[in-house]
Each structure stands twice: as C-alpha cells, then as structure tokens.
PAZAPA-4460 file (N, C-alpha, C; in steps of 0.05 Angstrom, whole numbers, plus 32768, in hexadecimal, padded with zeros to 4 digits):
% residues 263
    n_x    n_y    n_z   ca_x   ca_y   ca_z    c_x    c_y    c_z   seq   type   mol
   7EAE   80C1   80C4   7EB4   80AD   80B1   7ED0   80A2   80B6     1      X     A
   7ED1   8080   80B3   7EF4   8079   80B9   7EF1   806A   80A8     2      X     A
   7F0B   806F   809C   7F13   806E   8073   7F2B   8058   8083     3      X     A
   7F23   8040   8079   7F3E   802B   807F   7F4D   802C   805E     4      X     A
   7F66   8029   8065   7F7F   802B   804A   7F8B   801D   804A     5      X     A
   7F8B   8012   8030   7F97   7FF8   802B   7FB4   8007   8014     6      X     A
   7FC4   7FFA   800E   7FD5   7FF9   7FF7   7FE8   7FE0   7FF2     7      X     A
   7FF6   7FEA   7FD3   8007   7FCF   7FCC   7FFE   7FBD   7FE2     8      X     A
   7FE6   7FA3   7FDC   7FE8   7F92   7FE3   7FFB   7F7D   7FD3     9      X     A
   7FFD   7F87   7FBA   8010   7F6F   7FB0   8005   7F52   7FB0    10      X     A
   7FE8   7F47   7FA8   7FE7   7F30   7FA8   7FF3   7F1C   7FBE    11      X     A
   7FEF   7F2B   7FD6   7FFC   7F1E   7FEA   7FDE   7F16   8008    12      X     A
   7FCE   7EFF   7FF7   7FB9   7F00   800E   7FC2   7EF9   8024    13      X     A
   7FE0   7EE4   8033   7FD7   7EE4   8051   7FD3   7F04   805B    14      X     A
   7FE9   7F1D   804E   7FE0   7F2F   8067   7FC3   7F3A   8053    15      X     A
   7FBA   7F39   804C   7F9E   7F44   8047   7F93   7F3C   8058    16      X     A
   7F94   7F22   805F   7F81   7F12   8074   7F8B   7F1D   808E    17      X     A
   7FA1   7F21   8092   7FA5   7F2D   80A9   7FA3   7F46   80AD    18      X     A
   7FA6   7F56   80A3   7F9B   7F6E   80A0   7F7B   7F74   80AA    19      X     A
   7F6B   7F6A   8092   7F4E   7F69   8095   7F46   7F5E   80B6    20      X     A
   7F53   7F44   80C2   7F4B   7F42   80D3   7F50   7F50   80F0    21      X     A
   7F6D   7F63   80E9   7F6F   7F7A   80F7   7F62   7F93   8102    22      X     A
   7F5A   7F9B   80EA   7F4C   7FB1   80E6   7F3C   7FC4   80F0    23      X     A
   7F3F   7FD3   80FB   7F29   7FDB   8113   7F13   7FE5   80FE    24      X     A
   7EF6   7FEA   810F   7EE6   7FED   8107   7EE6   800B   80EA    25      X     A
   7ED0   8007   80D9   7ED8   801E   80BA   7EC3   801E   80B1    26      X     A
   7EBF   8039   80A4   7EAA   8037   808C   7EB2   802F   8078    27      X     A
   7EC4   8030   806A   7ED0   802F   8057   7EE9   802B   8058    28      X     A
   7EF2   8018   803D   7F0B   8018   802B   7F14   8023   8018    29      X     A
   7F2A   803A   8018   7F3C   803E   8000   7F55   802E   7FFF    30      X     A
   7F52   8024   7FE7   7F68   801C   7FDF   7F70   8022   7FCC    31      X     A
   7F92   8027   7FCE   7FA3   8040   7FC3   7FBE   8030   7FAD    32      X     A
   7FB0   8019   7FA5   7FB4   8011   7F8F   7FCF   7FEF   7F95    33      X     A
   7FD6   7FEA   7F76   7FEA   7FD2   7F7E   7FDB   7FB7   7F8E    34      X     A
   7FC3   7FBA   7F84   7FB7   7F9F   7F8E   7FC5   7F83   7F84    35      X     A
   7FD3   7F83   7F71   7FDE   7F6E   7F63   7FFE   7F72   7F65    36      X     A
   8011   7F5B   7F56   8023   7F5F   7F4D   803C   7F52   7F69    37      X     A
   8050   7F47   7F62   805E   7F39   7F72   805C   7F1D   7F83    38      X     A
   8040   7F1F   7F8D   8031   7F0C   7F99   8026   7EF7   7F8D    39      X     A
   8024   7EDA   7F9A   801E   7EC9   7F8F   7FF7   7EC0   7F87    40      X     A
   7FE7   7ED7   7F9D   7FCB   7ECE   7F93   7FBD   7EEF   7F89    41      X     A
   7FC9   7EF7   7F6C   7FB8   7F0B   7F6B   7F90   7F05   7F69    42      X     A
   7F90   7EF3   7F56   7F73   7EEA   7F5C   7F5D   7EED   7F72    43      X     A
   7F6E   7EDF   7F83   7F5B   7EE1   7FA3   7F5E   7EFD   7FB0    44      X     A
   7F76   7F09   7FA9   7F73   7F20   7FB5   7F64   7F40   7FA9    45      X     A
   7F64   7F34   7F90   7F53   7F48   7F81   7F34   7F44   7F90    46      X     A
   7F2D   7F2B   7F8E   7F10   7F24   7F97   7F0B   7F26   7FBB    47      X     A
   7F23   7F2D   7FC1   7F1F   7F33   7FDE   7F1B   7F4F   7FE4    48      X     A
   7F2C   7F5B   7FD4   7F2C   7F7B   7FD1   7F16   7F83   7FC9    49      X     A
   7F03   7F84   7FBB   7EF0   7F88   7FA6   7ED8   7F83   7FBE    50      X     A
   7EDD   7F6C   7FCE   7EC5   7F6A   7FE8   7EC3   7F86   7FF7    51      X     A
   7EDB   7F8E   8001   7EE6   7FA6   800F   7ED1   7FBF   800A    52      X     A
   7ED1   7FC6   7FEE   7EC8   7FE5   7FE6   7ED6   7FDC   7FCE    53      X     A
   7EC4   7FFC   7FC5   7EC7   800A   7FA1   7EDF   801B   7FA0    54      X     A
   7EE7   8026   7FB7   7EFD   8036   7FB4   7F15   8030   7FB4    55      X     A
   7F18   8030   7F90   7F38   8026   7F8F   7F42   8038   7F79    56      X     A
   7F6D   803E   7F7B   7F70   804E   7F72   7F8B   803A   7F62    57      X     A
   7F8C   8038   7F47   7F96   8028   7F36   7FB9   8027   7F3D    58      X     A
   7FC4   8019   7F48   7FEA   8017   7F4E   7FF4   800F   7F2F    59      X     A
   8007   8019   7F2A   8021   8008   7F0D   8026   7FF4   7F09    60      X     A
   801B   7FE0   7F21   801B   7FC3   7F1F   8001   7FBC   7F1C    61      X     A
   7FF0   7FC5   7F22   7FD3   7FBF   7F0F   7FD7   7FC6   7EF6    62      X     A
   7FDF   7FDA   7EE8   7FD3   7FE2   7ED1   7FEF   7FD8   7EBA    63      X     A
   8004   7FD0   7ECE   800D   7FBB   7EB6   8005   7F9E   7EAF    64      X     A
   8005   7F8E   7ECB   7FED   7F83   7ECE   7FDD   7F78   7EC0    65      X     A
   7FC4   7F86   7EB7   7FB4   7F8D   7EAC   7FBA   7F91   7E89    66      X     A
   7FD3   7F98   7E87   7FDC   7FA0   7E62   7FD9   7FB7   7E56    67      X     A
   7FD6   7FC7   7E6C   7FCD   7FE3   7E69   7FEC   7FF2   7E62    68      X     A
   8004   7FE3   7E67   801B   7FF0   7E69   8036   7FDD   7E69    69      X     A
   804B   7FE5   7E5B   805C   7FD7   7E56   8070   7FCE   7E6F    70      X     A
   8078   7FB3   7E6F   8089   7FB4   7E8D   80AB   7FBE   7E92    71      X     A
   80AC   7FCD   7E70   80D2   7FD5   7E74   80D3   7FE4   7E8B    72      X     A
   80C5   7FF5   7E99   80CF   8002   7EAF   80CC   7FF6   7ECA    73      X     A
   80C9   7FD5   7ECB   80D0   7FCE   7ED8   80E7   7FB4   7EE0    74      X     A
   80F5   7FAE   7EFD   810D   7FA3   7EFD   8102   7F88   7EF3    75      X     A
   8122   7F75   7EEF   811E   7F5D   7EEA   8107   7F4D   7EF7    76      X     A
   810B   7F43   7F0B   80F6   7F3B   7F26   80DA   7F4A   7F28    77      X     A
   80D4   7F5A   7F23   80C0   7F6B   7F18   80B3   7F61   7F08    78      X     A
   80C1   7F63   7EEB   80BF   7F57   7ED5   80AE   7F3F   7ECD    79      X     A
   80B6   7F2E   7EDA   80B5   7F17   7EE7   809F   7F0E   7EF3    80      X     A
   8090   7F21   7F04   8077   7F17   7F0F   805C   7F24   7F06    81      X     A
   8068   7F36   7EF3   8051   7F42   7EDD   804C   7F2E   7ECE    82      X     A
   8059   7F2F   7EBD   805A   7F10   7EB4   804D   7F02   7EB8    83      X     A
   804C   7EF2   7ECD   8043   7EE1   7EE2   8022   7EE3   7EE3    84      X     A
   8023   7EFC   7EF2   800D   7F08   7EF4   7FF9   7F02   7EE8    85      X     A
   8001   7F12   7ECB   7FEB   7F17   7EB1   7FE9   7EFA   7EA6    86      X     A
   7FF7   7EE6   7EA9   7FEB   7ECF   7EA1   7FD7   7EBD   7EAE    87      X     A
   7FD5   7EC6   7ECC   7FC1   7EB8   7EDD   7FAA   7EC1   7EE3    88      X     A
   7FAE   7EDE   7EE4   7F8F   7EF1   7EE6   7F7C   7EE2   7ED7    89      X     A
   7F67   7EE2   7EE3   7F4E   7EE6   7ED4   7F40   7EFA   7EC0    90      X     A
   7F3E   7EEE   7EAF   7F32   7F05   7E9A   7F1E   7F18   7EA3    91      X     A
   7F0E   7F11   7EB6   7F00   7F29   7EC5   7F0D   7F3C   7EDA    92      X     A
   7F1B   7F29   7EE6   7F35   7F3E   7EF7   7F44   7F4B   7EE6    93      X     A
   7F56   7F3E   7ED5   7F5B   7F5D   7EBD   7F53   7F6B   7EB7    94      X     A
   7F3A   7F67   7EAD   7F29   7F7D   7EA7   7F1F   7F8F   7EB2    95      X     A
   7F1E   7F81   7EDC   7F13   7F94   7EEE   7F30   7FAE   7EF3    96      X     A
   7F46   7FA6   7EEC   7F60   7FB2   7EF6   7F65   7FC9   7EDA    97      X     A
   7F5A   7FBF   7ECA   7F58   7FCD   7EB3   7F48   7FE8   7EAD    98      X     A
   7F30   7FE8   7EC7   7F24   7FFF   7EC4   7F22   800C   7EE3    99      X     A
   7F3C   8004   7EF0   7F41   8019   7F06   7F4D   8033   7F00   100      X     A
   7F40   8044   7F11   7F49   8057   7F0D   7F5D   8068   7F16   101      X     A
   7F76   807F   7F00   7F87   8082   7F09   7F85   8097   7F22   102      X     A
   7F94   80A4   7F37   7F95   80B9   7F44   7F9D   80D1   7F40   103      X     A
   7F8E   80E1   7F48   7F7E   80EC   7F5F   7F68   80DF   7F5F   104      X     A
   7F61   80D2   7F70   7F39   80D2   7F73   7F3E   80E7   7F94   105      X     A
   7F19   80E7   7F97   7F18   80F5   7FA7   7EFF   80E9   7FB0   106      X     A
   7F01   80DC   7FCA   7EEC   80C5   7FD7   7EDB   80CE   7FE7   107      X     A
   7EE1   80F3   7FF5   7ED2   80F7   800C   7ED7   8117   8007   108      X     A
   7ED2   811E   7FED   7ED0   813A   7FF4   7EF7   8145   7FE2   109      X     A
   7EEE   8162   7FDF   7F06   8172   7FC8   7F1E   8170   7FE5   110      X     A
   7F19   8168   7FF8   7F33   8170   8011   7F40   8153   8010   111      X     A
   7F40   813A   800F   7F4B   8125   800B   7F41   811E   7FF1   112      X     A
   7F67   8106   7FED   7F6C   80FA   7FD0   7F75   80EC   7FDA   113      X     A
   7F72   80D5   7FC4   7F84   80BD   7FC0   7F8D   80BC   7FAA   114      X     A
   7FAF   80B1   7FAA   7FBB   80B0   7F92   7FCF   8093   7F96   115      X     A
   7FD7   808E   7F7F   7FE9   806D   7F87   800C   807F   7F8D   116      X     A
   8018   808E   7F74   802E   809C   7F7B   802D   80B2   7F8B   117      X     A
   8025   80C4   7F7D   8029   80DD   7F85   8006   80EB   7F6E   118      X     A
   8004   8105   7F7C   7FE8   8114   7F6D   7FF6   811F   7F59   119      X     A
   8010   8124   7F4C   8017   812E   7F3A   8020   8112   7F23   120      X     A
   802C   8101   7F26   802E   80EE   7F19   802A   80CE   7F28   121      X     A
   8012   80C7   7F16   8009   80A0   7F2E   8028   8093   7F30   122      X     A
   8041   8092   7F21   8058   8084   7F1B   8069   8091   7F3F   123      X     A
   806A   80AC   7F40   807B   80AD   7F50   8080   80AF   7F6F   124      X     A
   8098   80A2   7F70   8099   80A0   7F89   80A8   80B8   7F9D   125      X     A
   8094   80B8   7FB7   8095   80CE   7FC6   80A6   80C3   7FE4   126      X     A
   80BB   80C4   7FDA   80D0   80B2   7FF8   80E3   80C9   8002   127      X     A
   80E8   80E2   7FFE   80F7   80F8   8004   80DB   810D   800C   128      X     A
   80E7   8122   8020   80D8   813B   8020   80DF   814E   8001   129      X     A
   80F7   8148   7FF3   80F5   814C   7FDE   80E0   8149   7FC2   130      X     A
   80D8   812C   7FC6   80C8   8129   7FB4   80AF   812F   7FBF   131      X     A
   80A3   812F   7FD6   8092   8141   7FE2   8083   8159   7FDC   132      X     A
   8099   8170   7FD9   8092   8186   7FDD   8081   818D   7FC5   133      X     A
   8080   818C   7FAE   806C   8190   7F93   8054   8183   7F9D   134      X     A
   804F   8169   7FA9   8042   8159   7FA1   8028   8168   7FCB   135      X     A
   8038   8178   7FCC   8027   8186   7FEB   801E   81A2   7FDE   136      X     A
   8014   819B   7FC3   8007   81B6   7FBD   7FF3   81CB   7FD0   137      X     A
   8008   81E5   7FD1   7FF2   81F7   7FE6   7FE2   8206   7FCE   138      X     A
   7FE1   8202   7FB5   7FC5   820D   7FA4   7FB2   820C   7FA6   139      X     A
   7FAC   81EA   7FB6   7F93   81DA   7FB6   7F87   81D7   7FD1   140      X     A
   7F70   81D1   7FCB   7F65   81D1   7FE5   7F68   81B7   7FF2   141      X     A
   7F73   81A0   7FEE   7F77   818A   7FEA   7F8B   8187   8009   142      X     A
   7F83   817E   8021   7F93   8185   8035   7FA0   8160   803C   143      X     A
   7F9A   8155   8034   7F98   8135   8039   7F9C   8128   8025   144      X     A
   7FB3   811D   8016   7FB9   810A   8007   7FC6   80F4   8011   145      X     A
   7FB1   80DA   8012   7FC2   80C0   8013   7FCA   80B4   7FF9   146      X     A
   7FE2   80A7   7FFC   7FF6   809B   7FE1   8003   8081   7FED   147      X     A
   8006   8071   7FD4   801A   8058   7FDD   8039   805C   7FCA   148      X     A
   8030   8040   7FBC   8049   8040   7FB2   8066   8038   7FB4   149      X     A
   806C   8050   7FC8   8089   8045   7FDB   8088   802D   7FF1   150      X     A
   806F   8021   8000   8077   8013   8004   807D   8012   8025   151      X     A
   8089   8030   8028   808E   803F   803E   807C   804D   8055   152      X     A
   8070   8044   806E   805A   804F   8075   806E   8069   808A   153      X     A
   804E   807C   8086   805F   8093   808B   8052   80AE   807B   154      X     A
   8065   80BA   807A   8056   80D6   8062   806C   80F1   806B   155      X     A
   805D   8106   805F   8067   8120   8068   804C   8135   8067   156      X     A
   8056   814D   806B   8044   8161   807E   804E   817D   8075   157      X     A
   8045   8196   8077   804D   81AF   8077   8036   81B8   8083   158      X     A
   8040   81D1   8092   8032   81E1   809C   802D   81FC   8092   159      X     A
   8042   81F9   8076   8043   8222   8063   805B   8225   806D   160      X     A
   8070   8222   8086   8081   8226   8086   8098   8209   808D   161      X     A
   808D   81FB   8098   80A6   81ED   809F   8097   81D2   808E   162      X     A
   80AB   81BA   808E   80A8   81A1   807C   80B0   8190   808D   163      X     A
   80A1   817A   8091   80AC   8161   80A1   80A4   8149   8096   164      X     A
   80AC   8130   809B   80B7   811C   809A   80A1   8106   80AA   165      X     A
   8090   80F8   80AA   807F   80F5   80BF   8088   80CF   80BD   166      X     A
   8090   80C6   80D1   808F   80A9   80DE   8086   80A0   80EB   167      X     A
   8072   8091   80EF   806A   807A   8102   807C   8072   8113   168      X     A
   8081   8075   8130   8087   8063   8148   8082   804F   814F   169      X     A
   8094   8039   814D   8082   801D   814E   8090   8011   8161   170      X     A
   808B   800C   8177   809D   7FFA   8188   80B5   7FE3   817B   171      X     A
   80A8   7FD6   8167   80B0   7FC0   815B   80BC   7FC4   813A   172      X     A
   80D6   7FCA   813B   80DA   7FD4   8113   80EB   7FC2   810D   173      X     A
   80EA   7FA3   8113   8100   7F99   8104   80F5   7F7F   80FC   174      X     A
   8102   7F74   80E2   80FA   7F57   80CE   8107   7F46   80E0   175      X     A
   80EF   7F2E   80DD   8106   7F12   80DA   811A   7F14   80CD   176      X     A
   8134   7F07   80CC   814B   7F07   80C6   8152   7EE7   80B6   177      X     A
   8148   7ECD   80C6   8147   7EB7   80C3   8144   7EB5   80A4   178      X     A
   8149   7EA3   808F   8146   7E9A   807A   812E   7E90   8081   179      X     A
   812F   7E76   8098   8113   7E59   8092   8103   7E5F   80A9   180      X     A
   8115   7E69   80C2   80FE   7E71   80D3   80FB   7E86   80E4   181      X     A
   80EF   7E99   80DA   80F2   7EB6   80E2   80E1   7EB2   8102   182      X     A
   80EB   7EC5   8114   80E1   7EC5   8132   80C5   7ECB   8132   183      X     A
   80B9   7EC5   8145   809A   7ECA   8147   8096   7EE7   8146   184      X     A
   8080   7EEF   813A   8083   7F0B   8131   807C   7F12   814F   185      X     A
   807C   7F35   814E   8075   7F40   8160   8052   7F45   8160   186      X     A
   8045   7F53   8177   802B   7F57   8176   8025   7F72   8163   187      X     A
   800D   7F78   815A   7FFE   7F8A   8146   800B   7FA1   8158   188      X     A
   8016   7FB2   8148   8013   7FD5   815B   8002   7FE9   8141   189      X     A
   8003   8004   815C   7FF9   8019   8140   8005   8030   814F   190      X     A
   8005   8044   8139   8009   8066   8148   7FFA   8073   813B   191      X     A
   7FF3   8082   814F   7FDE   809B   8145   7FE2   80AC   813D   192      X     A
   7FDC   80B6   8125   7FE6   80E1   8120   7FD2   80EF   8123   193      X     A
   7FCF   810F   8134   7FBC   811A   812E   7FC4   812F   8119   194      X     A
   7FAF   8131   810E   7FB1   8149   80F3   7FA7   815F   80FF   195      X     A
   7FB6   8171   80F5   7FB6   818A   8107   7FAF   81A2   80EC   196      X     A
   7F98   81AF   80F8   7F87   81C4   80EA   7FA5   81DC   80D5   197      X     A
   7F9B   81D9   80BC   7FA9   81E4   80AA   7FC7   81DD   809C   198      X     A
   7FC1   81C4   80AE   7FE5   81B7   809E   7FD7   81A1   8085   199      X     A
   7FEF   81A1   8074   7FE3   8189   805E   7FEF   8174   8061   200      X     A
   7FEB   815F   8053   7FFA   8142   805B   7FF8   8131   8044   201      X     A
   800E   812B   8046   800E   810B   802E   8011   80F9   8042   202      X     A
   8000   80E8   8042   8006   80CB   8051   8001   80B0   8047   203      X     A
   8015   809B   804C   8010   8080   803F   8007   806E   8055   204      X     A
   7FF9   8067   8054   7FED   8049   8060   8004   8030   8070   205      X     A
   8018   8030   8050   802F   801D   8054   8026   8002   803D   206      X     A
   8041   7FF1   803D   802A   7FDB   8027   801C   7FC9   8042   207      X     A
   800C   7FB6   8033   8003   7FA0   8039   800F   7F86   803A   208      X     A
   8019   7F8A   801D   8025   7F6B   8015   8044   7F6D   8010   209      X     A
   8049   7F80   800D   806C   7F85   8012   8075   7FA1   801D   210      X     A
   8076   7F9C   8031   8089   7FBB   803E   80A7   7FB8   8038   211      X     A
   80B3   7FD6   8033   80C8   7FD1   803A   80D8   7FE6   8046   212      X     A
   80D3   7FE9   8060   80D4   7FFC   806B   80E3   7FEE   808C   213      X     A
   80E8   7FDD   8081   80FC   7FCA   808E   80E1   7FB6   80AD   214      X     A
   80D1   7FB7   80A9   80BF   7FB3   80B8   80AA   7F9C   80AE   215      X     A
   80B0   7F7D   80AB   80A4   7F68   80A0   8085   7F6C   809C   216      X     A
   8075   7F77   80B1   805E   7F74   80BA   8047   7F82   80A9   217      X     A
   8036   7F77   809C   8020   7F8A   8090   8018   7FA7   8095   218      X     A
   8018   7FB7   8084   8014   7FD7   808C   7FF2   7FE1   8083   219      X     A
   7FE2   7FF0   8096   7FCF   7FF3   808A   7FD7   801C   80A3   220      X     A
   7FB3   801B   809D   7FB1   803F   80A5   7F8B   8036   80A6   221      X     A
   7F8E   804C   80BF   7F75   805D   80B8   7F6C   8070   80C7   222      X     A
   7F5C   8083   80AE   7F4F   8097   80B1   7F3B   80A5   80BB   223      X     A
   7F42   80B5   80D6   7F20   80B5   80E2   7F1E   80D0   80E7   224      X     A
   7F0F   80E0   80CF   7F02   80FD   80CF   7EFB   810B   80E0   225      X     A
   7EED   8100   80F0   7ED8   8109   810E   7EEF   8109   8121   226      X     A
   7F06   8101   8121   7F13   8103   8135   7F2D   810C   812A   227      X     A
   7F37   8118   810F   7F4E   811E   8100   7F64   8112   8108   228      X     A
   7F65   80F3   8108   7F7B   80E2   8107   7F7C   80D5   80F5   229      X     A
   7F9A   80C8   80F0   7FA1   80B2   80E0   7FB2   809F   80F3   230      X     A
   7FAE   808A   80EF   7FB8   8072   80FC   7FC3   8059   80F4   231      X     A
   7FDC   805E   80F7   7FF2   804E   80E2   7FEF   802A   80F1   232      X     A
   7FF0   801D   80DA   7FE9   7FFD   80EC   7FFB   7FEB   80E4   233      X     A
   8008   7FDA   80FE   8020   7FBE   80F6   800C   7FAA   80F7   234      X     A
   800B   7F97   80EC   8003   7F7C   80F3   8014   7F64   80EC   235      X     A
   8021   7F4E   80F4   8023   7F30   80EB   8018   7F2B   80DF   236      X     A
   801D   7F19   80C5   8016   7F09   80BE   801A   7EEB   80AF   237      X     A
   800D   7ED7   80A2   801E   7EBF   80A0   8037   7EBB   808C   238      X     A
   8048   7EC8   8095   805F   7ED0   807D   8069   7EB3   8073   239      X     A
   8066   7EA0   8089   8073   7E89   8074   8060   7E80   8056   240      X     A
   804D   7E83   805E   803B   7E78   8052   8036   7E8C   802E   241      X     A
   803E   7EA9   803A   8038   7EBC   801F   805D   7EA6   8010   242      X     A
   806D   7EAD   8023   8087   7E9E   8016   8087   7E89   8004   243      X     A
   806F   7E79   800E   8070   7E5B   8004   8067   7E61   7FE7   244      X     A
   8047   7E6E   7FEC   8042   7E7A   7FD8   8044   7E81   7FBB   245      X     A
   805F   7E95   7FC4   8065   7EA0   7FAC   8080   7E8E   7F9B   246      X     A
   808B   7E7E   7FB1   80A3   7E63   7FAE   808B   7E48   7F99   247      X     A
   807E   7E4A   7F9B   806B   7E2F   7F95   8064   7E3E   7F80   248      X     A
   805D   7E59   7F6F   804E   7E61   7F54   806C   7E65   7F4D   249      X     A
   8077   7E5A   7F57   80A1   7E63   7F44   8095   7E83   7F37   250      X     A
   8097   7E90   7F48   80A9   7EA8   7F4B   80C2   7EAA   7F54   251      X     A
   80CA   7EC2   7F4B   80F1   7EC3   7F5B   80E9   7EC5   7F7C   252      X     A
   80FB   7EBB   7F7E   8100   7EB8   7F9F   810C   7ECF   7FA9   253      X     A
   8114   7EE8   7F9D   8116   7F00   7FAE   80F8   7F0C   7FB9   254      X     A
   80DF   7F03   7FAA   80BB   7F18   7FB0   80BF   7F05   7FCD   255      X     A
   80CD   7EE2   7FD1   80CA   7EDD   7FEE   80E2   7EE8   8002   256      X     A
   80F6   7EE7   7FFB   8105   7EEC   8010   8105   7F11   801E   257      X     A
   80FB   7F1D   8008   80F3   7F3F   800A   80DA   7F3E   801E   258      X     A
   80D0   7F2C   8023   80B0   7F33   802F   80C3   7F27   8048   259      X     A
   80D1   7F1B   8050   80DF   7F0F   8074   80F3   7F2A   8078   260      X     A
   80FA   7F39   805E   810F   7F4E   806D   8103   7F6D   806E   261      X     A
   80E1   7F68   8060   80D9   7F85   8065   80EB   7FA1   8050   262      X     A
   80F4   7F90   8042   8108   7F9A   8029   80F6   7FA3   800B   263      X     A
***
C-alpha cells in the first residue's frame, strides 16, 4: 500500500495542482488536516481534496473555519483570513469541515496514525526533539505517526535509547528573494527514508500551500509499506499566481509575501 500525504494546504490550489500532478503513483490519500485557511480558494480546494480520498484528519484552521472554535488564539493576519474564510465557504463545505474528524485516526491498522498537531494534543506543535519526546509514546504499539501543523517537513525518531532529529536533503533549500520576480524555480527533488525495524517515528509530509521551512516549493510525502519508506517531496509551483490570488480577495499581503520566502 502507498499512502500519499498531504497537509496545511491552506487554500492554496496552484500547489495542490502541482502537487497532484507530481505525485507518483498511490493507493491512497491522507490528509493530515488545514485544508483551508490563509489562502485565497478554500472552495476549490476543499472540492479538490474531497476527489482525493475519505481520509482526512481535521487542522485548527478548519475547525475555526467551520465555527467550531473561537479565533482569539490566533495572530492578527490569522485573524484575518478566518474571517475571510468563514464568509466565502459554502454552506456545504462548512458543514463538510464541520464533521472532520479530530486525531488520532488510524487508516491502516493500530501501528500507524494520523494526527494534525501532535497524538497527545490536535493544537500542538512538534518543532523541538523536546516537544517530541511524550508525543513517541513507547506504551503503544503505534510505531508510525504522521503530523502536520508546523509546516516543517521532517520529523523525529527513537530507537529506546537514542533521539534524533530527522531532515530531508534537498539539493535545492532556498526562496525566491525578489518582491515581483522571484527566479525560476528549481526542478521537483525528493529524499528517501528507510524505516528501520523497531524504531518509532513522527513524520510530517511538510505543507502544501505554505512551508516555512525556508524552502518556497510545495511539500508533500509518501508512504510505501511493502518497501518501509517514506519519501519526502519538493515541487514548484505557480507562486505568482497563488500571490495574485490572495492580493485580489484583499487579504493582508503578508499570506503573499510569506509563500515567496518559505517563511
């Protein structure tokens, strides 16, 4: 089975579209939540996601979104495209975002999860081996947790005794810089991890629609059982165009200038 992973797309269809047309071959999609929020077409991208697969795991920007939750805990600019958001959705897309569900799910069996934060709380973010270490429960039999959230592709690992830090190698890690015309992107890369018998893992995908992990380019992953890898994925995509986008539904102009610096 190869489990393609999506996260925080953020209402950001060019890279959905680029993404999808990336994609190596899959049985399936999880997606690990943050389908909405920041971006200028949640609509289309809900209805693009929803083509994908059933497996979806509810992000903090859906389920405020949605009205499920108040937006004080989030920043100004945040703020701002909730807002936004919840006034353009469709009343059936609300309602579809409304009855996603929170994480843990468990898509393929008690040994893999998906969660949007972390398996101990959907809100938190797992960006330290610090905030890690709880969330690599050795109680459970649970050896494989993918998570979003941060934004950050990547994860961590233990083996029972030691703790690491796991990064993607990418030939290519740096944003346009340009305000109006950022340089021609670079070509798609990926890196491979093999999972190695009895270690556990948290791993993220990366976003879709906003990384910021200093790396402009759409982040995806996937999962292939039969062969115990994960495979971290860059792609281009039409960044002026998500820019224009979210500049033309008057949003703040930091959701565009953050998607050219990978911020």
């Amino acid at each position: 089975m190869r489990a393609l992973l999506l996260s925080d797309i953020h209402a950001n269809l060019e890279a959905l579209e680029a993404v999808m047309a990336a994609a190596p071959p899959h049985d399936v999609v999880w997606n690990l939540g943050d389908v909405v929020g920041y971006g200028a077409n949640p609509n289309e991208v809900i209805e693009e996601a929803r083509k994908l697969g059933r497996v979806f795991v509810r992000g903090n920007h859906d389920r405020v979104c949605a009205g499920l939750d108040g937006i004080e805990e989030f920043n100004p600019v945040a703020q701002r495209a909730a807002r936004w958001t919840e006034c353009v959705l469709t009343p059936e897309h609300r309602e579809w975002l409304r009855h996603l569900a929170p994480g843990p799910i468990a898509p393929d069996g008690p040994f893999v999860r998906c969660v949007h934060g972390s398996p101990l709380d959907e809100d938190d973010y797992l960006l330290t081996l610090r905030d890690a270490f709880p969330a690599l429960d050795t109680s459970t039999d649970v050896r494989l947790t993918f998570f979003g959230h941060t934004h950050v592709q990547g994860g961590f690992a233990t083996n029972g005794d030691d703790w690491f830090r796991l990064v993607p190698d990418f030939g290519h890690h740096r944003a346009p810089r340009h305000p109006q015309a950022p340089p021609a992107p670079p070509e798609p890369e990926q890196f491979e991890l093999e999972l190695r018998e009895g270690a556990r893992y948290l791993l993220n995908p990366g976003s879709v629609g906003q990384p910021r992990d200093g790396d402009w380019r759409a982040a995806f992953a996937l999962y292939d059982d039969a062969r115990m890898t994960v495979t971290w994925y860059r792609v281009p995509y039409d960044l002026r165009e998500a820019q224009e986008r979210i500049l033309c539904a008057g949003l703040p102009d930091r959701l565009a200038s953050r998607l050219r610096d990978g911020r």
